[in-house]
Backbone as a ProteinNet text record, in pm:
[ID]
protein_1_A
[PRIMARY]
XXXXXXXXXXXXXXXXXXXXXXXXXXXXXXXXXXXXXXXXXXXXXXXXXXXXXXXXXXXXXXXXXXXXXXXXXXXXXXXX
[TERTIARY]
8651	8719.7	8711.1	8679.4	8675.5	8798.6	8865	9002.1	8951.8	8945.2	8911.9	9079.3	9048.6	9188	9137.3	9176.1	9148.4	9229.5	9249	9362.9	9322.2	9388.2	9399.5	9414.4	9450.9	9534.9	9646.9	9755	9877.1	9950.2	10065.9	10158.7	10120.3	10142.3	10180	10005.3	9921.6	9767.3	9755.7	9843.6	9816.3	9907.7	10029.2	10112.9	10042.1	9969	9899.6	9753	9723.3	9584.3	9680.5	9811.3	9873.5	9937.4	10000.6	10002.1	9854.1	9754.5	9653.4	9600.1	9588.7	9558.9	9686.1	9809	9914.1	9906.6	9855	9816.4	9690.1	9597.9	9479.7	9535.7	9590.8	9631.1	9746.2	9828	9891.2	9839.6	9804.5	9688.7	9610.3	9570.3	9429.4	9292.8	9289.2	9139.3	9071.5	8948.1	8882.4	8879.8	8830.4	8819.9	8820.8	8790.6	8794.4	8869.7	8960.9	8977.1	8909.8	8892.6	8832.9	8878.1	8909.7	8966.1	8866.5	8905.7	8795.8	8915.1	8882.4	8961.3	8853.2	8732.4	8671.3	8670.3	8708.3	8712.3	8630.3	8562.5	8405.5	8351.7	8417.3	8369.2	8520.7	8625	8752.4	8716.6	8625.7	8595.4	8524.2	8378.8	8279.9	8346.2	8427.6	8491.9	8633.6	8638.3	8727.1	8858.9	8876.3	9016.7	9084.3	9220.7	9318.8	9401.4	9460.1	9550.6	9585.9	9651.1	9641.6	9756.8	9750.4	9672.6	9611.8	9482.5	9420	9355.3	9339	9315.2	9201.9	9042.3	9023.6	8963.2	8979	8926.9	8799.2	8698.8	8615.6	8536.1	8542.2	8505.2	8590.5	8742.9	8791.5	8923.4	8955.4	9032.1	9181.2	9242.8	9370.7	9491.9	9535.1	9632.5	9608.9	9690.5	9672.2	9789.9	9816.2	9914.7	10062.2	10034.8	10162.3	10087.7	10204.2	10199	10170.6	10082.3	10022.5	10156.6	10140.9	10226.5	10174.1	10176.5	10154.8	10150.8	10264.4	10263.1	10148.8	10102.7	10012.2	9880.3	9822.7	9712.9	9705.9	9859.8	9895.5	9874.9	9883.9	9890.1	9727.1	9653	9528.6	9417.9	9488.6	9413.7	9440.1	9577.9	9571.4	9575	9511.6	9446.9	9278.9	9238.4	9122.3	9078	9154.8	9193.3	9149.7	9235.4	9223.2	9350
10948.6	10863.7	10720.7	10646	10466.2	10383.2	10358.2	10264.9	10141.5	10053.6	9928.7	9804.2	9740.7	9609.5	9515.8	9477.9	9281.1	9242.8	9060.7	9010	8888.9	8831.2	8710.8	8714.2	8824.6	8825.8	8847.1	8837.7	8799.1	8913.9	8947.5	9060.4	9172.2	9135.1	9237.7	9257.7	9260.3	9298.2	9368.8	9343.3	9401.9	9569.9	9552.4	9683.7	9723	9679.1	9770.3	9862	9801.4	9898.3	9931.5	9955.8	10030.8	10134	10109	10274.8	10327.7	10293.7	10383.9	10420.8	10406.7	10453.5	10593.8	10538.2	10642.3	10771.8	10698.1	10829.4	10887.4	10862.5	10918.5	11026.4	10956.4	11016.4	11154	11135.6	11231.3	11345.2	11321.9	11419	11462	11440.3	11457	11435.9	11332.7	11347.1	11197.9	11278.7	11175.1	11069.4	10937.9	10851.2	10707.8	10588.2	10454.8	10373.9	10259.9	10137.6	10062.2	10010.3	9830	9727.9	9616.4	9506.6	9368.8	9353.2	9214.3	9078	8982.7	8864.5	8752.9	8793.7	8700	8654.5	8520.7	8549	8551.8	8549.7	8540	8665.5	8795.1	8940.3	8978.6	8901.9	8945.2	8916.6	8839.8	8765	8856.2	8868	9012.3	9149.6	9169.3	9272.6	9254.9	9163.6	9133.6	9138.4	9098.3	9122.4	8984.3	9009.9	8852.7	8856.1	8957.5	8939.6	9047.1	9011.8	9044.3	9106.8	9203	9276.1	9361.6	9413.9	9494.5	9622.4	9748.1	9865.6	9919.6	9939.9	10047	10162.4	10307.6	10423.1	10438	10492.9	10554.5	10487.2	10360.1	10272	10209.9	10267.4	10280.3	10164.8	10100	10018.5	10125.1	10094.1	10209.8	10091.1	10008	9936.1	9768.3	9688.8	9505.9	9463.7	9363.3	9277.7	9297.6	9406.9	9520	9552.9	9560.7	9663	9820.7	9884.6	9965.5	10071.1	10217.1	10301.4	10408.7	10503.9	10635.5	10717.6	10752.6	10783.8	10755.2	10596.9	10572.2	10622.2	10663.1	10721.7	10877.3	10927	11109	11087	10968.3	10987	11015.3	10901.4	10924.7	11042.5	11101.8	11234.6	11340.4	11312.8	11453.7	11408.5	11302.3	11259.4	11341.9	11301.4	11341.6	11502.5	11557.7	11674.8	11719.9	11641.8	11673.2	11704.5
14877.8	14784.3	14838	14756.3	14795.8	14766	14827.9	14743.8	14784.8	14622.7	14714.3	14634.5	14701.3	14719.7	14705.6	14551.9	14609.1	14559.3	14629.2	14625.2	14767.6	14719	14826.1	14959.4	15028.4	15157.2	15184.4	15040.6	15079.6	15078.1	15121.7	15144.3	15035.4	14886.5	14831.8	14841.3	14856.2	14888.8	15018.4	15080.4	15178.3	15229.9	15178.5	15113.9	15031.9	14936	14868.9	14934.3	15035.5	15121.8	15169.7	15275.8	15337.2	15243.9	15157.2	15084.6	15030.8	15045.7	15003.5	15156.3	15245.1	15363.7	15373.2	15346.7	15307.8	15292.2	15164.9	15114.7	15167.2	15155.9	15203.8	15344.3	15428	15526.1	15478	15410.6	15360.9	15238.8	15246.3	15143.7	15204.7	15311.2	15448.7	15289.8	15263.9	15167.6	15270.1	15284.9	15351.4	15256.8	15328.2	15202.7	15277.9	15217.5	15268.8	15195.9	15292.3	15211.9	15200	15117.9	15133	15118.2	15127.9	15130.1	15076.1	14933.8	14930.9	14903.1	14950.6	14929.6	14874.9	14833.7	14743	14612.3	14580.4	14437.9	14325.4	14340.9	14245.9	14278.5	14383.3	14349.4	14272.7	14208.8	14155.9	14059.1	13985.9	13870.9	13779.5	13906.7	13840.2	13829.5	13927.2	13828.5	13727.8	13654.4	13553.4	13585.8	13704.4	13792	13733.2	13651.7	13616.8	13748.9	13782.2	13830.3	13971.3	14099.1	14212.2	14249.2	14371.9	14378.2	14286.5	14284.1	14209.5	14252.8	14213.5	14299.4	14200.2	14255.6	14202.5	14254.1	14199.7	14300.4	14249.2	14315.4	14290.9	14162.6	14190.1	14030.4	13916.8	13941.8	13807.7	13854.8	13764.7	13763.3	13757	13882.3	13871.3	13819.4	13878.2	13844.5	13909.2	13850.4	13827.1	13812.6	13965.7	13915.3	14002.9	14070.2	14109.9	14228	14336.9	14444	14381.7	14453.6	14427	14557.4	14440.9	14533.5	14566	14650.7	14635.5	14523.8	14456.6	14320.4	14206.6	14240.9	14113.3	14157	14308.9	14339.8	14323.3	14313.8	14259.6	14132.3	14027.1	13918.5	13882	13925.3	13917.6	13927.7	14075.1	14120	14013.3	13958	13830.2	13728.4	13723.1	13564.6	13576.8	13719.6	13730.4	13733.3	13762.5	13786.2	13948.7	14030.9	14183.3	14212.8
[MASK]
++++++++++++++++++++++++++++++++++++++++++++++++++++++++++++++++++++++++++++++++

């Protein structure tokens, strides 16, 4: 699983890769964070607003600290 993060640097960007490491770790699913703070790769992917999360390609949530919960929500949307 890929979680990637972008966002500026700033706190709530950065709580947001720490609950997805979180989770990853609590779930034991292998998987990576990523962290981008560029903004012209926030642009190409149609990112308004920060932090932004997406898994595996998919735009999970914008704008908001990202929680555990919204990466459980995802996995059983997906059916994991």
């Amino acid at each position: 699983m890929l979680i990637e993060v972008f966002g500026p640097g700033c706190p709530k960007c950065n709580q947001s890769a720490d609950a997805a490491r979180a989770f990853l770790a609590a779930k034991g699913i292998a998987g990576e964070v990523v962290k981008f703070t560029n903004l012209d790769t926030m642009v190409a992917r149609g990112i308004l607003r920060t932090p932004a999360v997406f898994v595996d390609g998919e735009k999970v949530l914008e704008g908001r600290v990202l929680r555990e919960k919204d990466l459980e929500a995802w996995l059983a949307k997906k059916g994991g």
